[in-house]
C-alpha positions in Angstrom: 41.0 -80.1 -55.1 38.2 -80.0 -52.1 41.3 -79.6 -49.6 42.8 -76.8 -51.4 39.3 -75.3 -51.4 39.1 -76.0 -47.6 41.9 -74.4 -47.0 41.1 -70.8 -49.0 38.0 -70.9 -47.3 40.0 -71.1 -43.9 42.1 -68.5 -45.2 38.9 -66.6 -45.7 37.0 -66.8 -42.5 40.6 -65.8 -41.3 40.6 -62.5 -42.7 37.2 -62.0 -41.6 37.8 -62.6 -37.4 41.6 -61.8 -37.4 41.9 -58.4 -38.1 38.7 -57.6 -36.3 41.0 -58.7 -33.1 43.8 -56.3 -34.4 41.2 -53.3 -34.3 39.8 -53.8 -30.9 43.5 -54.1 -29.9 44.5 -51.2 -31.6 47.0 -52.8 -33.3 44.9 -51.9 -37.0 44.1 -48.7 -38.4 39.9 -49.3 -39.2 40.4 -49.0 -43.4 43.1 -51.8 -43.2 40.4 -53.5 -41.1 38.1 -53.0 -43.9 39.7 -54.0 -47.0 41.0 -57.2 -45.4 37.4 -58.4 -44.1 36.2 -57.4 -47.9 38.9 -59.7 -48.9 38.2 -62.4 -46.6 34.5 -62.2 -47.6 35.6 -62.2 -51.0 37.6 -65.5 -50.8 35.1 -67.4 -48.5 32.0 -67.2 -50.5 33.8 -67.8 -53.7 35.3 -71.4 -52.6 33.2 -72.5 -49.7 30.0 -73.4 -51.9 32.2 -75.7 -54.0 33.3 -78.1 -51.0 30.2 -77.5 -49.0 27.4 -78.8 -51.7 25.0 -81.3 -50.0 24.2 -84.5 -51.5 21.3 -84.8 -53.2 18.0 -86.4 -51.9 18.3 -89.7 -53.9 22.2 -90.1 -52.7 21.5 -89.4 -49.1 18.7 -92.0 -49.2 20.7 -94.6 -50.3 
């Protein structure tokens, strides 16, 4: 389940940098630029906490 959550998060960050390319290349209108970053931003925050969690104080002790 983590990898699958890995890999959205990928996905994510993806469609947060990519299209930003596209733009500056002018190979993206600005709004498609927009909705996909929303969607990327979307997608990231909503998986990456679940994989990313820090162990707690009394595990990392151990």
């Amino acid at each position: 389940m983590k990898n699958v959550l890995k890999i959205a998060s990928a996905i994510g960050l993806a469609l947060t940098v990519v299209p930003s390319f596209l733009v500056f290349n002018n190979l993206m209108d600005v709004k498609q630029n927009f909705t996909l970053m929303t969607i990327g931003m979307f997608i990231y925050f909503g998986t990456a906490p679940f994989w990313m969690k820090s162990k707690s104080l009394e595990e990392a002790e151990d």
